[in-house]
Every structure is written in structure tokens, then in C-alpha cells.
N, C-alpha and C positions, 0 to 999 in steps of 0.2 A: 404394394400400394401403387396405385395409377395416377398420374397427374396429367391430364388432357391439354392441348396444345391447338390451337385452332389456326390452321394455312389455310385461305385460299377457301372459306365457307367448311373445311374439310378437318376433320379431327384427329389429331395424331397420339396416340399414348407411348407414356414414355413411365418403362414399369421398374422401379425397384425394388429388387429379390435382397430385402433385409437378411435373410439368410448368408445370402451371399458376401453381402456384405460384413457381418459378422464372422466369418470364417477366413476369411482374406484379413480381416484384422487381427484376429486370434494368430494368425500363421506368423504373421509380424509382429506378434507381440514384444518382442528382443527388441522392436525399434524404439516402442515409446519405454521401456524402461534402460536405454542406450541414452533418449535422448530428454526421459526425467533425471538422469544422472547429469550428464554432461552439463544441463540447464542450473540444475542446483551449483554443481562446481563454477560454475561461470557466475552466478548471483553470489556466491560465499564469497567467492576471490575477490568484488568490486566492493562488498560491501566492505570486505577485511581489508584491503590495499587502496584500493581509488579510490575512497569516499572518508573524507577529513571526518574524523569524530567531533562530535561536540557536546558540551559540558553545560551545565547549569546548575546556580546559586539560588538561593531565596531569600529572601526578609520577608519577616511580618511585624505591619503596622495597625495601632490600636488608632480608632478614628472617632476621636472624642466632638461633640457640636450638640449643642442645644438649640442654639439658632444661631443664622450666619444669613450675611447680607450679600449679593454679587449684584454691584452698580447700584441701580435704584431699586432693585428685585428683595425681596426680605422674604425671608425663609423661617418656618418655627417647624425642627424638628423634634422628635422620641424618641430616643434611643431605644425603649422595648420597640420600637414596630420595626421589621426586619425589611418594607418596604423603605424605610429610611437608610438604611444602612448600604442596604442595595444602590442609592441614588448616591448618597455619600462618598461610594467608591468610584461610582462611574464618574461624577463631580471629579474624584484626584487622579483617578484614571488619566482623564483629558488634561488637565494640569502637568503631569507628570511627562506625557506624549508629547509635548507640545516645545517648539522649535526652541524657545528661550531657557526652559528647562533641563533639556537635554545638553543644550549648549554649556550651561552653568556643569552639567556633570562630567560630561567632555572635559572640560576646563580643570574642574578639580580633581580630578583621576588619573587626568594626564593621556588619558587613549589616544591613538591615532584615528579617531574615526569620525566620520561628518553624523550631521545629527539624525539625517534619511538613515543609513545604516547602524543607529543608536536604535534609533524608532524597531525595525525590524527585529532586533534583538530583547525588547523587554514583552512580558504581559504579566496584568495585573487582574487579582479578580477577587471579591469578597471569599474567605474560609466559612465554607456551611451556612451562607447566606446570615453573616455577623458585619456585627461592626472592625473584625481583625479583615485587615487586606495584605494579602499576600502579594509580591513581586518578585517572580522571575526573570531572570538574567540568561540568554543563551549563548556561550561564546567558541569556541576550540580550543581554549586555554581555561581551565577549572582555574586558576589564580586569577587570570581577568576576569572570570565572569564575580567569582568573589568580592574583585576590587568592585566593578562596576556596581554592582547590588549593596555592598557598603556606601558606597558614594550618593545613593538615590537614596538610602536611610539619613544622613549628612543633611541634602540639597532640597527634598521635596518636602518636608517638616517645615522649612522655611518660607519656600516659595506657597505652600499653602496658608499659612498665617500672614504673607504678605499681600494676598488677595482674598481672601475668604476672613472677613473680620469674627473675629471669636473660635476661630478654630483652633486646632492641635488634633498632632498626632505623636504618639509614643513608639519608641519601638520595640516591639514583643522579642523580636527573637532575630539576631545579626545573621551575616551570611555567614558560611563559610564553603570553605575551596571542596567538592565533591568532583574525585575523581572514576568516578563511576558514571563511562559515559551513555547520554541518553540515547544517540543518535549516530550510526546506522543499528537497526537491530540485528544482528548477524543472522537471529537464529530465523526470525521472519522473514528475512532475505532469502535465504536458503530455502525457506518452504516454500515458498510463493513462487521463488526462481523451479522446484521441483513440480509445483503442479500445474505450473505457464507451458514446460517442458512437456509433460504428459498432451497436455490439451492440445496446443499443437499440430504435435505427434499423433496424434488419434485424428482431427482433424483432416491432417493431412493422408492417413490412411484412407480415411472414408472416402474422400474426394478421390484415390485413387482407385480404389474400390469402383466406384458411380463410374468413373470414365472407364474401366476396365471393360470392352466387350470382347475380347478373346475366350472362344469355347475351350472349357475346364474339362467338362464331364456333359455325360448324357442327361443329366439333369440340368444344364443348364438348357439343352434345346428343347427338354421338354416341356422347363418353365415357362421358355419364353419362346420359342414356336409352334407352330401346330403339323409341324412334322413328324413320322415316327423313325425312332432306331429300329434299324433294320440290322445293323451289326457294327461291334466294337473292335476297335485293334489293339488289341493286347500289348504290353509294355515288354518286345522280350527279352529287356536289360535288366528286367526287373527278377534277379534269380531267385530274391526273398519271395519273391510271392509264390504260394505255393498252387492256386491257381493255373498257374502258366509253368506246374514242375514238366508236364509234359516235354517241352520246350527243353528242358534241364538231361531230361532224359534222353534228347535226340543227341543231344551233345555230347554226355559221355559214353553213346553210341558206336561216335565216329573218332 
């Protein structure tokens, strides 16, 4: 392929011999599976050593409301309609985020943690678009995250019947402590870290490839000038080749 270049009103081509460049890769090929190895080991080691695991808990809450009033706003919902249910949760979602909330469960939990870095650690989101709402807990400790996800079953059943007149919520199903951690995946780490490796590695062949103009063989002058071979100089180091056994012969001559 030819890609033209314009100096000076004047047109320069600048030709890459895909060939060539495929063959130079191929030769190299030890580097990129050197250096999809070495890339995975360096992704497994950080995922497995450097990178703090972390755990999460659940509750699910049942979100009971027929109608419910905020400030002067009145609300008449149905529980069959799934777009209510859906509003429902995002309504306790924001209740539940919210700096006062969080601070009551800080409070009763006993955590070390401000309510910014509370906030980061929860999400909440309706199950199969129902009225059950689910809350996860994210923490490094599968017993904190426990505590914490029991504490928000406790606090936010209150703080929603203390603003939201005529609600309630029930709770379906408590936390418990799951030490089966979510976070790093080793095994994705590892693959990702092997085909980052690879890609690279092949990258950096090609580009060395492109810059390469040193003459290989007579095929490259004949690709790429319009000169002819007039004659080749044989390899006479080359004893395997039987080509050049003449050579071989002179020697155990003398």
C-alpha cells in the first residue's frame, strides 16, 4: 500500500511491504508470547497482593404505600403498576443517600467513617422492577459490610415513615457477612493483563517493522526499487545450506 506525501508541490510515496512486515513479526513471535506472559504475571500479582479485596452484604426491603404525601405534594399510588414501584425506590434511594441518614447509621453502627465515604459504599435498586428494594453494602471487611447493611435495615424504615406520611417498609431478607470477595477479579485481571501484553508487543513489532529499511534479501530491492540483481553473495558461514556445499567442498580440500 502507498500512502503519498506532498513536499514542495512534489509527491513522495512512502510504500508498505505488508509482507514484510508480517515476516519480521512472525520471526519475533517469542516476544509477544514473552511478553503476553510476563504482562499476565504482573496483572495476577497486583490483582492478588496490591489491590485490597472487597466484600458486600445485602438487605431486601418490601416497599409498602398506597399514597403518601412530601410537603404540600400528594401522591396516589398502585402498587400493580411497576412504574410506581420504580419511583418508590428512587423516592428511598434519595432518603437513604442523604447526609442525615447516613449520619444516623454511622451513629448506630459505630463505623469510623464520614458520611461522603458512607455515601460511596452503598447502592440501592428495585429487584425485577418490584416493589422489593434491594441494598448493597461495599466494604473490605465482609463483617462491616454485614454491620453496616443491617444498620440501614434498623434506620431507613424510620427515617422513611418520618417523612413520607403513610409509608412503611418491611424487611424481606437481613444481611449477612459473605466472604466471597467481589473485588479484584483475579481471573479478568490476568486475561486482560495477557492480551494488553500481546497487543503491545505486536504493536511495537510492527512499528519496528515500518521503521526497519535495512536490505534483508533481494526481494526487498526488487519491491521497493527499480533496480536489478545482478548478483548475490552467498552466506559462506552458512555450512547447512547445501546450495553453497561447493564451498564445503573447497575446505575439506585443503
Amino acid at each position: 500500500m502507498e500512502q503519498p506525501k506532498t513536499t514542495n508541490n512534489l509527491k513522495e510515496y512512502y510504500v508498505i511491504d505488508f509482507a514484510h512486515v508480517v515476516k519480521s513479526v512472525w520471526h519475533r513471535a517469542w516476544v509477544v508470547v514473552i511478553s503476553s506472559v510476563l504482562a499476565a504475571v504482573i496483572a495476577f500479582s497486583v490483582a492478588a497482593f496490591a489491590i485490597t479485596p472487597t466484600y458486600s452484604s445485602s438487605i431486601m426491603l418490601y416497599v409498602n404505600n398506597s399514597s403518601f404525601t412530601v410537603g404540600d405534594l400528594g401522591f396516589s399510588i398502585s402498587s400493580s403498576e411497576i412504574s410506581a414501584a420504580q419511583s418508590l425506590v428512587k423516592t428511598y434511594t434519595v432518603l437513604l443517600k442523604n447526609r442525615t441518614t447516613l449520619e444516623k447509621i454511622i451513629k448506630h453502627t459505630g463505623v469510623e467513617y464520614t458520611w461522603e465515604e458512607l455515601y460511596e459504599m452503598i447502592e440501592a435498586a428495585p429487584v425485577n422492577e418490584t416493589e422489593i428494594m434491594e441494598v448493597t453494602v461495599t466494604s473490605t471487611d465482609p463483617y462491616e459490610a454485614e454491620k453496616l447493611a443491617n444498620g440501614i435495615a434498623k434506620i431507613l424504615p424510620q427515617r422513611v415513615s418520618e417523612i413520607v406520611e403513610g409509608s412503611s417498609m418491611e424487611v424481606v431478607d437481613s444481611a449477612i457477612a459473605n466472604k466471597e470477595k467481589v473485588a479484584p477479579n483475579i481471573t479478568q485481571f490476568t486475561a486482560i493483563g495477557f492480551v494488553l501484553g500481546a497487543l503491545f508487543s505486536l504493536i511495537l513489532l510492527v512499528i519496528l517493522a515500518l521503521l526497519d529499511n535495512t536490505v534483508h534479501d533481494e526481494e526487498y530491492i526488487i519491491n521497493n526499487y527499480n533496480y536489478p540483481v545482478l548478483a548475490k553473495i552467498p552466506d559462506l558461514l552458512d555450512t547447512g545450506a547445501k546450495k553453497y556445499s561447493y564451498y564445503n567442498s573447497y575446505k575439506k580440500s585443503n
